[in-house]
C-alpha positions, 0 to 999 in steps of 0.5 A, a space after each residue: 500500500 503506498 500512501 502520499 504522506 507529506 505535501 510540503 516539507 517546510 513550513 513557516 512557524 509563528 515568528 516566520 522562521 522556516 522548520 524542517 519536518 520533525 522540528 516543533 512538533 511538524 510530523 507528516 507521517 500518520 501511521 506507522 510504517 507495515 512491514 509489506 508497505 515501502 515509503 516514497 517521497 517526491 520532492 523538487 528541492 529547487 536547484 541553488 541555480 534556479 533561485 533567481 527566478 523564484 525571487 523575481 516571481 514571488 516577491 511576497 515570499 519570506 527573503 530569507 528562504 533563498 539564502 543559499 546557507 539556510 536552504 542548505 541546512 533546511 534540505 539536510 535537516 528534510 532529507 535527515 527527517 526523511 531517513 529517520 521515518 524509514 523513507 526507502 526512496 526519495 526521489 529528487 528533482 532540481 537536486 544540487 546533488 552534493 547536498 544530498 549526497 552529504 546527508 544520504 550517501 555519506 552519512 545513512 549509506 543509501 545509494 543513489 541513481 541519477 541523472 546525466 548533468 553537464 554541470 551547465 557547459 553549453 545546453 546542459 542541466 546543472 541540477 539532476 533527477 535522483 531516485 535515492 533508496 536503502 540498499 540493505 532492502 532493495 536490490 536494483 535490477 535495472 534502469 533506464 534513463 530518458 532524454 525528453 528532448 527525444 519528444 522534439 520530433 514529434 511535438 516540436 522544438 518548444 518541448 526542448 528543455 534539457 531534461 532527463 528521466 530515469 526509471 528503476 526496477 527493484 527488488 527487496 532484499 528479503 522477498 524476491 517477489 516484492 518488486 517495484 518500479 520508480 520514475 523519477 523526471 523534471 517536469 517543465 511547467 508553463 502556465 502561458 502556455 498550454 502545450 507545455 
């Protein structure tokens, strides 16, 4: 059974401080995790990039939440939160991945996938699509990644973004007819326009 547990992971507090899921009582988890159900989160962090243009289009946004410094603690403090209520995979968007990879990787030992990044040489992404998950429990039996500008020829050059997805079949460790496939992409959204 799979459950849709959080919608936003940051929130502001009374006196407009931002907390962390876990913090101050915020706890988005409603019931306790069955042994045959697995956890997903799916979450676009906002790559440091792309900040910018979220301060120009949201002028009446909390400033200090595009604080690169404060993000960064925020998204550690998410993705710690995350591990501590048994998440078996996070999928990420707009991931500057060495945030990530301090929090899961280096420290809770999950193992990530992710998408091909040009690190923003020519028309390439500096941010990736990542689908993290808890090794001990879950073997990966095989991905796919998928440039979406593969869509170009058949729906024209407006749907040329750069973006990549990836999907992944898993397998647990321990019942090797428990399996699950997860599809993790950047989705391009424009509200002037209705194609994309």
């Amino acid at each position: 059974m799979y459950r849709t547990f959080m919608s936003k992971p940051w929130r502001l507090n009374s006196d407009f401080g931002f907390v962390a899921p876990g913090e101050a009582g915020v706890n988005f988890i409603t019931t306790i995790k069955e042994p045959n159900n697995c956890r997903i989160v799916s979450w676009n962090t906002l790559a440091d990039r792309y900040i910018h243009y979220h301060r120009t289009e949201r002028p009446y946004t909390e400033r200090r939440i595009f604080s690169k410094k404060i993000r960064h603690a925020l998204l550690q403090q998410s993705f710690q939160y995350f591990v501590g209520i048994d998440v078996d995979f996070m999928c990420l968007q707009e991931v500057d991945f060495k945030v990530a990879r301090r929090t899961l990787v280096d420290r809770n030992s999950y193992t990530r996938l992710l998408t091909p990044t040009g690190h923003g040489h020519g028309d390439t992404r500096v941010d990736a699509c990542c689908i993290f998950y808890k090794s001990e429990n879950w073997i990966l039996l095989g991905k796919k990644v998928v440039h979406l500008d593969d869509l170009v020829d058949q729906y024209g050059e407006s749907f040329r973004r750069g973006n990549f997805g990836i999907i992944a079949c898993f397998q647990h460790v321990s019942n090797p007819n428990r399996r699950i496939t997860i599809c993790n992409t950047q989705l391009y959204w424009n509200e002037k326009s209705l194609s994309l």
